[in-house]
C-alpha positions as CSV (number, residue, x, y, z in Angstrom):
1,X,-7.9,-36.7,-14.5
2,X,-5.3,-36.6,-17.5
3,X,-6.5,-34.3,-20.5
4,X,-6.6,-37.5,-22.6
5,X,-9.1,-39.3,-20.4
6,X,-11.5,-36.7,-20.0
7,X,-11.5,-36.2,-23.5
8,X,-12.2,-39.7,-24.0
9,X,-14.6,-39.8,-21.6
10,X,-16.4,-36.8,-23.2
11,X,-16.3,-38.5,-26.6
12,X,-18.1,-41.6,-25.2
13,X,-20.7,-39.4,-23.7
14,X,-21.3,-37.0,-26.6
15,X,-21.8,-40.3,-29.0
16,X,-24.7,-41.5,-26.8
17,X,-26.1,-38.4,-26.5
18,X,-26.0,-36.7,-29.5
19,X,-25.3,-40.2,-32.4
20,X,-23.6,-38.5,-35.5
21,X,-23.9,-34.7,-35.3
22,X,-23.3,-32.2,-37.9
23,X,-20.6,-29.4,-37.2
24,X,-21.6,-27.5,-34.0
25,X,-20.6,-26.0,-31.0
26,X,-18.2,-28.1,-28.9
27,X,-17.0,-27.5,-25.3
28,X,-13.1,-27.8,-24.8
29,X,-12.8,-27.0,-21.1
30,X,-14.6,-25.3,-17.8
31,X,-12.2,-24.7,-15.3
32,X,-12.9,-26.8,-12.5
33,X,-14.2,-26.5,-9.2
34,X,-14.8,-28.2,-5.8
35,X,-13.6,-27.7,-2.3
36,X,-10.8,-30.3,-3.3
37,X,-9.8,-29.4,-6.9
38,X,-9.5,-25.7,-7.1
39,X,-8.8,-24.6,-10.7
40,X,-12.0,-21.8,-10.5
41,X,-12.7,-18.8,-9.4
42,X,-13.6,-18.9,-6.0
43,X,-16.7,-17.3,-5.7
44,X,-19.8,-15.3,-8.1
45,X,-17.9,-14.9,-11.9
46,X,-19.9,-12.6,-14.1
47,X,-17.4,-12.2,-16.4
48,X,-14.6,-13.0,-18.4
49,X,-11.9,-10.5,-20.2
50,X,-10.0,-12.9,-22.7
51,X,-6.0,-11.4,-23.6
52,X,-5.4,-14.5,-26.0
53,X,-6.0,-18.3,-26.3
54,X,-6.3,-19.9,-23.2
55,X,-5.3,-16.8,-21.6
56,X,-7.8,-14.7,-19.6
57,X,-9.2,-13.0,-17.1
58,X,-12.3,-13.7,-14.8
59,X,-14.0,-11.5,-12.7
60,X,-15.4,-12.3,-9.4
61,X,-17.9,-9.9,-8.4
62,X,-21.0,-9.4,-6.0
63,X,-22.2,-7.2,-3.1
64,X,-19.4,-7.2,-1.0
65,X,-16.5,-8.8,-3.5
66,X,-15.2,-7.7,-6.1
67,X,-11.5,-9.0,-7.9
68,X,-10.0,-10.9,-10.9
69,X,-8.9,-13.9,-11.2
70,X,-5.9,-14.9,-13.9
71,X,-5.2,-17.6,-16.2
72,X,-2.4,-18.3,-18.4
73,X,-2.0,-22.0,-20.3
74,X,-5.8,-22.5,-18.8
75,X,-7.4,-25.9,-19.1
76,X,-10.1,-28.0,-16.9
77,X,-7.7,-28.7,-14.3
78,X,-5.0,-25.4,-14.4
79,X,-4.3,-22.9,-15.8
80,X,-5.1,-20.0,-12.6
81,X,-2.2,-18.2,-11.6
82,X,-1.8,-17.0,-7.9
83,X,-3.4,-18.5,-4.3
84,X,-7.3,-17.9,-4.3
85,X,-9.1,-19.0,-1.0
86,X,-11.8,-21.3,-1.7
87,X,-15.2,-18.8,-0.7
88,X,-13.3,-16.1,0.3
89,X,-14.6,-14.2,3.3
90,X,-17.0,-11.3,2.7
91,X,-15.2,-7.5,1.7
92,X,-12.8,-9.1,-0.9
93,X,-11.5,-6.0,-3.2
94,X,-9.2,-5.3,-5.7
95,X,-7.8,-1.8,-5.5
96,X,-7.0,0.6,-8.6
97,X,-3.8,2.8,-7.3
98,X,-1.8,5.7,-8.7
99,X,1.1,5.2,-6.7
100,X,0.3,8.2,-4.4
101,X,-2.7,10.1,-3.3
102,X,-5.4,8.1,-5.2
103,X,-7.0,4.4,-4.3
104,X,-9.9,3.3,-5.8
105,X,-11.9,0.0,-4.6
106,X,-13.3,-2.6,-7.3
107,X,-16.9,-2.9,-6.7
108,X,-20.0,-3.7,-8.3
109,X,-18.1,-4.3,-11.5
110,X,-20.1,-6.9,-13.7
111,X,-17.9,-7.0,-17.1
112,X,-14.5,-6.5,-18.1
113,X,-12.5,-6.2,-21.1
114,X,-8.9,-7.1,-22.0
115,X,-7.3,-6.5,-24.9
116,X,-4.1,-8.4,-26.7
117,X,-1.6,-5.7,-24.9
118,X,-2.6,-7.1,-21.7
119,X,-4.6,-3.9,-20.3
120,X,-8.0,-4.6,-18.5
121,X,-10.6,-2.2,-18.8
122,X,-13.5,-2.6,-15.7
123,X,-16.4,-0.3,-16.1
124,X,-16.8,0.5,-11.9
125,X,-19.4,1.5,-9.7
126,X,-17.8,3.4,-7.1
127,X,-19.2,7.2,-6.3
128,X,-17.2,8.7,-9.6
129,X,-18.4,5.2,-12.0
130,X,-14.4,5.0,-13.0
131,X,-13.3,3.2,-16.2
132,X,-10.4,1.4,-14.0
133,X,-7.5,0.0,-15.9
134,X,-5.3,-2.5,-15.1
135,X,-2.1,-4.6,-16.6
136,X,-1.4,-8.1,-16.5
137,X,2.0,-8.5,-15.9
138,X,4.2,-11.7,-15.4
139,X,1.2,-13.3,-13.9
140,X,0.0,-11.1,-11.9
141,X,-2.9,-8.2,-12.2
142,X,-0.7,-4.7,-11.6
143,X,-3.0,-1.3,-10.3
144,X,0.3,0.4,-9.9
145,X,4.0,1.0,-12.4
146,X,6.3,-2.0,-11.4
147,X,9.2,-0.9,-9.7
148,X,11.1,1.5,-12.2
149,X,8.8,2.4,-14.2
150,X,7.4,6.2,-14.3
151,X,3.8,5.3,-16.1
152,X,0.9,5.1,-14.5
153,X,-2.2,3.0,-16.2
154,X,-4.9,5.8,-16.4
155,X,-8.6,5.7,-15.2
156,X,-11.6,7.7,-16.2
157,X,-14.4,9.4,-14.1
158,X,-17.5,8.4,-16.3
159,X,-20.2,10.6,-14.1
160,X,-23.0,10.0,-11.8
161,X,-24.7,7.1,-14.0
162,X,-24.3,3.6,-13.1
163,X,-22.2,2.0,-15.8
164,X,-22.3,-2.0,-16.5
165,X,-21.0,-2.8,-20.5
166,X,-17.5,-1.7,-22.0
167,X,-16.0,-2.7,-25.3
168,X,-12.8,-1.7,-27.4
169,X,-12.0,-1.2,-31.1
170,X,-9.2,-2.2,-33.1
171,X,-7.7,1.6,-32.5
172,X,-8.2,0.9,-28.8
173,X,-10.8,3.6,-28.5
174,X,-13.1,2.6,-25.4
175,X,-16.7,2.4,-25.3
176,X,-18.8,2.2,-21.9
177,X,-22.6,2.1,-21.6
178,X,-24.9,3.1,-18.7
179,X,-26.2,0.6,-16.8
180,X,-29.9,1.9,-16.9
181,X,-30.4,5.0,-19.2
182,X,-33.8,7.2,-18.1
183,X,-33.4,11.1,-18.5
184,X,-30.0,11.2,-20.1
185,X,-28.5,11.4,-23.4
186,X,-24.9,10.2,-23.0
187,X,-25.9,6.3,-22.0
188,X,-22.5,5.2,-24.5
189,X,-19.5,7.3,-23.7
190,X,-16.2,7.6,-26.2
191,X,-13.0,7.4,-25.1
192,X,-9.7,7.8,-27.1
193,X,-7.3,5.3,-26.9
194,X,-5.5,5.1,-23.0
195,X,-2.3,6.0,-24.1
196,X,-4.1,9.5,-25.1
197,X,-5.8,9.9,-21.9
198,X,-4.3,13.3,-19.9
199,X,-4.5,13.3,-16.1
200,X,-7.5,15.0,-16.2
201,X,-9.7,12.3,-14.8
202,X,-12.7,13.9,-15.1
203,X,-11.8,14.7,-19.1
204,X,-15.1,14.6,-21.5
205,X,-15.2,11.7,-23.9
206,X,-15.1,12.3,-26.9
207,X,-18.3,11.1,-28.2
208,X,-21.7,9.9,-27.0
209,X,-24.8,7.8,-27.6
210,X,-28.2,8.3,-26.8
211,X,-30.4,5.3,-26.2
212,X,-33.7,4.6,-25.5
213,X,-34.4,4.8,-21.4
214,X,-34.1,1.2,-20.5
215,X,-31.6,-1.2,-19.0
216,X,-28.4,-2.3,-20.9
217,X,-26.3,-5.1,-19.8
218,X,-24.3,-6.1,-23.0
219,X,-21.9,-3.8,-25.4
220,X,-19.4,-4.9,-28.1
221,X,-18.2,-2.9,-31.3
222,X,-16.7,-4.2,-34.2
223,X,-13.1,-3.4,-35.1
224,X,-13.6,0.1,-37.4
225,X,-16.3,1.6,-34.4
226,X,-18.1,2.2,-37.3
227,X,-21.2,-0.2,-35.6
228,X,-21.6,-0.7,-31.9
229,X,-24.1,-3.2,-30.3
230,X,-26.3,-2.8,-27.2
231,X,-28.1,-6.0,-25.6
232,X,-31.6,-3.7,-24.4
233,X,-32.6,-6.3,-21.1
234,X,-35.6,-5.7,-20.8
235,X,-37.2,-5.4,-24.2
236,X,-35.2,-8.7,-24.8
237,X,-33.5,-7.4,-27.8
238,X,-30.2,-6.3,-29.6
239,X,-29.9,-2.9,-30.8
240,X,-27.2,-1.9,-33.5
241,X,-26.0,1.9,-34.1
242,X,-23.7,3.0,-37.3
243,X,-21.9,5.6,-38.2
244,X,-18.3,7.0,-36.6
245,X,-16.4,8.0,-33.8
246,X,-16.4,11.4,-36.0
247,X,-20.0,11.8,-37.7
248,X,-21.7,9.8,-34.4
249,X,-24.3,7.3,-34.5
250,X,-27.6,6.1,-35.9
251,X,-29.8,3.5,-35.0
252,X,-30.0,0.6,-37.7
253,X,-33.3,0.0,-38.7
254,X,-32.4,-3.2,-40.8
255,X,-30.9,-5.2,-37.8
256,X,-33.4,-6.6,-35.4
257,X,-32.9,-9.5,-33.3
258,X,-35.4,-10.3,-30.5
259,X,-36.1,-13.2,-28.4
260,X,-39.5,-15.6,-28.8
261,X,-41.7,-14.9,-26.4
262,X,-41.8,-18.4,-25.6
263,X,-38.0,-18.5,-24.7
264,X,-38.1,-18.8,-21.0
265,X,-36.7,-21.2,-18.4
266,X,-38.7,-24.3,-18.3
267,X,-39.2,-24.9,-14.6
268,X,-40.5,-20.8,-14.0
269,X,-42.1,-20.1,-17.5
270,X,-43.0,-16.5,-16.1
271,X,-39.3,-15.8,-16.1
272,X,-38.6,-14.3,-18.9
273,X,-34.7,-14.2,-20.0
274,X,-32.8,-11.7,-21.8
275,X,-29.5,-10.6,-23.7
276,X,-26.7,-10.0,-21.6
277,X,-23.2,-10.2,-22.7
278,X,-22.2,-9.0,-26.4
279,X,-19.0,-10.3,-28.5
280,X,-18.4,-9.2,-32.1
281,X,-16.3,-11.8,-34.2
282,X,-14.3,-10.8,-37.1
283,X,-13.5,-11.2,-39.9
284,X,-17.4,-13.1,-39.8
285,X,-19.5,-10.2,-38.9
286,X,-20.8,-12.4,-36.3
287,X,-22.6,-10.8,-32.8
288,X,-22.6,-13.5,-30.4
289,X,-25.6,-12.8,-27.6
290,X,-25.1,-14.2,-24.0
291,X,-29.0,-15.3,-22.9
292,X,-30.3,-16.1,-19.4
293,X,-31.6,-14.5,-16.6
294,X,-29.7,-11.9,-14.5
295,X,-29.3,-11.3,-10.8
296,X,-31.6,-14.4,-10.1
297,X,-30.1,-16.4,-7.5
298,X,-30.9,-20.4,-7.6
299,X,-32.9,-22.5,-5.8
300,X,-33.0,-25.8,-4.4
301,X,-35.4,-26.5,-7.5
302,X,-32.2,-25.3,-9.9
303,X,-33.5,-22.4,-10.8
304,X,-32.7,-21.2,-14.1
305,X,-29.9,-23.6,-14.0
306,X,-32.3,-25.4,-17.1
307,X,-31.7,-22.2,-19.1
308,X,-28.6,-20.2,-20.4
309,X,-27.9,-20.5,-24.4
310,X,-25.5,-18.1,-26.5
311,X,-27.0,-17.3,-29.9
312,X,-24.9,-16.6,-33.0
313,X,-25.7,-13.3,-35.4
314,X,-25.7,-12.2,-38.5
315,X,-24.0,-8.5,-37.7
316,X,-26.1,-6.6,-41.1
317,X,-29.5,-8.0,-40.1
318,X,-29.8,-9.8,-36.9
319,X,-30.9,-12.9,-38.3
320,X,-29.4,-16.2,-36.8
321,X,-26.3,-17.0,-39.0
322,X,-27.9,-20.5,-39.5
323,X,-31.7,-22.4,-39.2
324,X,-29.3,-25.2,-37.9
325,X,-29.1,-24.3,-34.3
326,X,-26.2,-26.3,-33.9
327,X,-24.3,-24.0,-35.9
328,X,-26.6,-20.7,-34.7
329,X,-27.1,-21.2,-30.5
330,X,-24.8,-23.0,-27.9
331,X,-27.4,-24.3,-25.4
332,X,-25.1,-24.9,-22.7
333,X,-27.8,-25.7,-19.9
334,X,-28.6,-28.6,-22.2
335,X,-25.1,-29.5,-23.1
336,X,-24.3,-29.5,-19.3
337,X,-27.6,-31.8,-18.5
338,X,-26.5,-34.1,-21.8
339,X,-23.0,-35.1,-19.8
340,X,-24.0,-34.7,-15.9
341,X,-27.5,-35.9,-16.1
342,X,-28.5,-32.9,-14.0
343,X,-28.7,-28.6,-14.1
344,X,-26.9,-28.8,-11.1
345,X,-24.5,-30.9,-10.6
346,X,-20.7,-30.5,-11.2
347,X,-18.5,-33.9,-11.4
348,X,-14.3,-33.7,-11.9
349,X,-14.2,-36.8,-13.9
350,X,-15.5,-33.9,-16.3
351,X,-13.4,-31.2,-17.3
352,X,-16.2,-30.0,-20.7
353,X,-18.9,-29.4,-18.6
354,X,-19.7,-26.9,-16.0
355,X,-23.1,-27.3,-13.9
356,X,-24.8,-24.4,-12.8
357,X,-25.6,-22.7,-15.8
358,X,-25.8,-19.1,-16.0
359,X,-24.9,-17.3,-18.6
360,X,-23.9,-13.8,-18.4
361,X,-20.9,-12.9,-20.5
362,X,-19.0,-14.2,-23.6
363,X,-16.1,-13.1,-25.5
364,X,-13.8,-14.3,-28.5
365,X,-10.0,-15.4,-28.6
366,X,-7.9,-14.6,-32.2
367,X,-8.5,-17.9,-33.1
368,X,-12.4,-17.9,-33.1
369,X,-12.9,-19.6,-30.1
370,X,-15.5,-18.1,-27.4
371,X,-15.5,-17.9,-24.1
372,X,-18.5,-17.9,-21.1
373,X,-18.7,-18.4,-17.5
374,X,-21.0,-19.6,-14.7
375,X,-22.3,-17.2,-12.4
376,X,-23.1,-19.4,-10.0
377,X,-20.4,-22.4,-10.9
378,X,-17.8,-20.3,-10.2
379,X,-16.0,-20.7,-13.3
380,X,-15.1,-19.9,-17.6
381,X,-15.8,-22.2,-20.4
382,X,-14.0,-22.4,-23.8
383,X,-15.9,-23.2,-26.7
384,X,-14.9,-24.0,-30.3
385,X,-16.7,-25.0,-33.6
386,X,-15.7,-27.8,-35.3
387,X,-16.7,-26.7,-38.4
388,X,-16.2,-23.8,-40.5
389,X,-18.6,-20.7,-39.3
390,X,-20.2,-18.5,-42.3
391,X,-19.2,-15.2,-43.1
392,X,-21.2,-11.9,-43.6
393,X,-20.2,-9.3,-45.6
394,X,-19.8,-5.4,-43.4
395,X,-19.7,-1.9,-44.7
396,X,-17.8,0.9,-43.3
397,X,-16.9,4.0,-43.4
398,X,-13.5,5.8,-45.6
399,X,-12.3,9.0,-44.3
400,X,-14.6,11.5,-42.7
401,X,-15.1,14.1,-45.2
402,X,-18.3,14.3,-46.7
403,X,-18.8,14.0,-50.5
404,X,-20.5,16.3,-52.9
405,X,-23.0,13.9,-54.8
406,X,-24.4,10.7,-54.7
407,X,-21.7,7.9,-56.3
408,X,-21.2,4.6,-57.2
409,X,-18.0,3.5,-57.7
410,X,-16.5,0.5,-60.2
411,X,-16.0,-2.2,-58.4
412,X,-12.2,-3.1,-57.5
413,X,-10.4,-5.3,-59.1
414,X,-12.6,-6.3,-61.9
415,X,-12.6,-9.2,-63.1
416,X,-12.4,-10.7,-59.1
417,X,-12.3,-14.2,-57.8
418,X,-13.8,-14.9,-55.5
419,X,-14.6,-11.0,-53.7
420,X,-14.2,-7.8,-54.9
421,X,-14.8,-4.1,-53.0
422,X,-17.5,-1.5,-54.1
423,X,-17.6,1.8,-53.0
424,X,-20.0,4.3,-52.8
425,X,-21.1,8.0,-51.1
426,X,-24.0,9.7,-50.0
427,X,-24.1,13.8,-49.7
428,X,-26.6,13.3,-46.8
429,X,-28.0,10.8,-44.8
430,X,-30.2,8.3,-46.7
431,X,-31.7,4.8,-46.3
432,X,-29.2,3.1,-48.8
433,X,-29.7,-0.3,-50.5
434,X,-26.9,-1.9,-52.1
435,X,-27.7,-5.0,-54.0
436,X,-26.0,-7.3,-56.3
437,X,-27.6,-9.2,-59.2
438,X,-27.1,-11.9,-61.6
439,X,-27.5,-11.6,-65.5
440,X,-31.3,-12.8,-64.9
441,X,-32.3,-10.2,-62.5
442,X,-32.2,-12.4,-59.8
443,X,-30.8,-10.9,-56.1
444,X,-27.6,-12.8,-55.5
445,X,-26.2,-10.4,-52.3
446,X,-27.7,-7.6,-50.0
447,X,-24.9,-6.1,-49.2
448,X,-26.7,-3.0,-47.4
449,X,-30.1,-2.1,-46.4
450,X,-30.0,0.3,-43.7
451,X,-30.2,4.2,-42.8
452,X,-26.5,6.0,-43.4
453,X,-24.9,9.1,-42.4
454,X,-23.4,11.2,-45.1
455,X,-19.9,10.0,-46.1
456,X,-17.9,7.4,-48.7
457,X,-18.6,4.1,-47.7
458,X,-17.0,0.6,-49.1
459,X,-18.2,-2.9,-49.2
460,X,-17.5,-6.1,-50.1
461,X,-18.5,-8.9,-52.5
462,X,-17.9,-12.3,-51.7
463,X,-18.8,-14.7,-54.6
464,X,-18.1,-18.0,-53.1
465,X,-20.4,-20.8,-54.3
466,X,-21.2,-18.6,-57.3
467,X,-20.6,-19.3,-60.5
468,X,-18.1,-17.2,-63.5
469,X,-20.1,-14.6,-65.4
470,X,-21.6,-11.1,-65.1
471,X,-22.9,-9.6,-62.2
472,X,-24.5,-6.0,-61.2
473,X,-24.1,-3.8,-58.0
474,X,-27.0,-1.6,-58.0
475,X,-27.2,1.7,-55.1
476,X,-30.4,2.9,-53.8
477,X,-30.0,5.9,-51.7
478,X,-33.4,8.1,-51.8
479,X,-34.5,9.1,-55.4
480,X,-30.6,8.2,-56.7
481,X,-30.0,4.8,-58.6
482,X,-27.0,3.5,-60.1
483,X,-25.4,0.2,-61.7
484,X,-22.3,-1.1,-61.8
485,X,-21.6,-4.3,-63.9
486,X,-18.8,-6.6,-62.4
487,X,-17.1,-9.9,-64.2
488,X,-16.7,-12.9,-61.8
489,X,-14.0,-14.8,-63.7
490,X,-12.9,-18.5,-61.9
C-alpha cells in the first residue's frame, strides 16, 4: 500500500478512535512484516541503535542469534538494506574481526548504540563481555577496515560481569552498565572516546559507578556526562547519578521516578512490568523510559502483548513532563489495539501500527523523534509529537577545578529575554537549592534541588510565559545563602 493510502487510512481510524485529540504522541511508521512483505527484521528485535532520521539500526538477538539489521530511507514498507531470510535458521551471528588473529561472535547482545558518525557500539556477552564496535558503511555493517584502509574499529574487554546497557555522550565517551550488579563496585564503566582507545584490549576505563546490587537493563547519559540514568528492573524504578567523568558520581536524591504498583499487564496482574530501555532528549531534558515486561515470551492468550507504554521525564526530578498522558506516556499496546482491534494481530494495509507489543528499547533522532521496537513483532516504530514538547531547565558542571568558597554569580546577560545563565560554586559537596523568585516572594523556578559535588556549576533561566520585571536567584548550599536580583525586560 502507497504511503498516501495508509496514511489516509490511519487518519480515518485515529478520528473514530480517538474524536478531536489534543497534541500527543503519533505513530509514523513500523516496518512491516509477514511471510510475504518483508520490510522487518526477521526474527526477536530488542533493540534499535538510531544514526539519523529514518536511518537505523536494529538488533536481532536471542539464544542462538545474534545480528543487525540496517535501514537507510526507512518507512512501513522499505527502508532495510541487504537480503534477510524470513526466520533465519538457528546459530545466526555477526562476527566482530580485526583483520587477523582475532574473531569475536555477537551473542547475547540486548542493546546497541549508534552514533551520528555511523559507529555501533554493542555491549557483548561473550567470555571477555567485549564493547564490540562496528561501522555502517555504504549500506552495509563493516567488523573489518574496507579494502585500503589501515584502521581497525576497536573493542573493549569489560571483565567477567555480564553487561546489557551502553550509552554515549556528546564527546563520544562510552558508558556500559552490568547486567546484574551483586558484590561489585564497577557496575557503570567509562570509556574515552574510540578514537583514544590503544590496542590494549583489556585497558581500565577510565571511570566507574557503583550501584546498588540489583538488575539494570536501561542506561542513557545526557550530552555533558555530567548525569547518567539507570533503569533499576526490579525495584521498577529510574535512578539518576551527577557529577563528572573527572570528580565521579553521586546519586540524586531529588529525582525519583517509580512505577504504580498497580501498573501491570491486564490479562496477568501478578506480572509486574519494569523500566527497560533509557533515551535522554536534548535540548528538553527529557528521559524517555521503555516499560514492559522482559524475557517473557507470549502466549496464545497474548501475553503481555496488552501492555508496553514509553513514559516521558522530567530529567531534574523524575516527575512526568505532563498530567496529560498524551503528552507524558506513549501507550503503544493501546494505540496498536485502537487500529487492529487486537494485541496480536499485525495487518499490511497498516503501516502505523505494529501488533505484538513489547517494548524493550527506545532511542531519539536529531529531530526529536523516538524510536521502539517489538520484541516479538519483529520490527522498529517511529514516533513523533505533533505538538511542541516542554522543556526543563539542566545544570552542569564548568571546568574541573574546585573553587575556594561558596559563590553566587550575577546572572548573565542582565536584563534577559526570555533566559538568562546563573552560575554558582560549592568548596565541598552540599545539598544545593537554587531557586528563583518573583518580587512577591512567590517561587517562580527550581532550578536545582539535589546533592552536588564540589565544583562551579551553571544554570539556566527560562522566563517564557513570565511576565517583565524583577526577579531573584537565591543559593542554598548547607548554612551559605545568597541572592541575586535579575531584570526580565520584554
Amino acid at each position: 500500500m502507497g504511503t498516501v493510502l495508509r496514511l489516509a487510512v490511519f487518519l480515518g481510524v485515529m478520528l473514530v478512535v480517538i474524536g478531536t485529540a489534543s497534541a500527543q504522541w503519533v505513530e509514523l511508521y513500523s516496518t512491516f512484516d509477514d511471510s510475504g512483505h518483508r520490510n522487518a527484521t526477521t526474527h526477536n528485535t530488542p533493540s534499535v541503535g538510531v544514526i539519523k532520521e529514518n536511518m537505523f539500526v536494529a538488533l536481532v538477538s536471542n539464544a542462538t542469534r545474534c545480528f543487525m539489521v540496517p535501514y537507510v530511507n526507512a518507512d512501513s514498507a522499505s527502508g532495510r538494506v541487504g537480503d534477510w531470510p524470513y526466520e533465519p535458521p538457528a546459530e545466526t551471528y555477526k562476527f566482530w574481526d580485526d583483520g587477523g588473529f582475532w574473531q569475536i561472535k555477537m551473542q547475547m547482545a540486548f542493546d546497541i548504540v549508534a552514533g551520528p558518525d555511523s559507529f555501533i557500539y554493542v555491549p557483548n556477552n561473550d567470555p571477555d563481555h567485549n564493547i564490540l564496535v562496528f561501522k555502517f558503511i555504504n549500506d552495509s555493517i563493516f567488523a573489518v577496515p574496507r579494502p585500503g584502509s589501515t584502521s581497525v574499529f576497536p573493542r573493549r574487554q569489560t571483565g567477567s560481569n555480564g553487561i546489557y546497557a551502553i550509552a554515549l555522550d556528546a564527546s563520544g565517551y562510552v558508558y556500559v552498565c552490568n547486567d546484574t550488579t551483586t558484590g561489585v563496585t564497577d557496575d557503570i564503566k567509562i570509556y574515552p572516546p574510540i578514537s583514544q582507545w590503544s590496542e590494549n584490549v583489556d585497558e581500565l576505563p577510565l571511570g566507574t559507578v557503583d550501584l546498588p546490587d540489583g538488575i539494570y537493563k536501561g542506561l542513557t547519559v545526557n550530552p555533558a556526562g555530567t548525569a547518567l540514568f539507570v533503569s533499576d528492573y526490579v525495584n521498577r524504578k529510574v535512578i539518576k547519578y551527577s557529577g563528572s567523568r573527572t570528580t565521579g558520581y553521586t546519586q540524586s536524591t531529588a529525582f525519583d521516578f517509580t512505577m504504580a504498583a498497580d501498573d501491570t499487564v491486564p490479562e496477568y496482574t501478578a506480572l509486574r512490568p519494569g523500566p527497560i530501555g533509557l533515551a535522554y532528549l536534548s535540548p528538553n531534558n527529557i528521559v524517555a523510559v521503555a516499560c514492559d515486561v522482559w524475557g517473557f515470551q507470549s502466549s496464545a492468550t497474548n501475553g503481555t502483548y496488552s501492555y508496553g507504554r514509553i513514559y516521558l521525564l522530567n530529567a531534574n526530578s523524575g516527575a512526568l513532563i505532563s498530567q496529560d498522558t498524551l503528552v507524558s506516556r506513549i501507550d503503544q499496546a493501546w494505540w496498536n489495539y485502537s487500529i487492529m482491534g487486537s494485541y496480536a494481530t499485525r495487518d499490511i494495509m497498516y503501516g502505523n501500527a505494529s501488533g505484538y507489543t513489547s517494548t524493550w528499547d527506545v532511542k531519539f533522532d536529531e529531530q526529536g523523534n523516538l524510536y521502539s521496537q517489538s520484541n516479538y513483532g519483529w520490527n522498529v516504530e517511529k514516533w513523533t509529537f505533533n505538538g511542541t514538547l516542554p522543556s526543563f531547565t539542566g545544570v552542569g558542571p564548568i571546568g574541573s577545578t574546585f573553587p575556594e568558597g561558596f559563590r553566587l554569580e550575577q546572572n548573565y546577560p542582565n536584563p534577559f529575554n526570555p533566559s538568562t545563565t546563573i552560575e554558582f560554586a560549592l568548596p565541598r559537596s552540599e545539598k544545593v537549592l537554587l531557586t528563583v523568585y518573583d518580587v512577591l516572594g512567590r517561587e517562580v523556578a527550581l532550578l536545582v534541588n539535589e546533592e552536588k559535588p564540589a565544583g562551579t556549576y551553571r544554570a539556566t533561566f527560562e522566563a517564557k510565559g513570565l511576565p517583565s520585571g524583577t526577579y531573584f536567584a537565591t543559593l542554598r548550599a548547607g548554612s551559605f545563602t545568597s541572592t541575586k536580583s535579575m531584570i526580565l525586560l520584554k
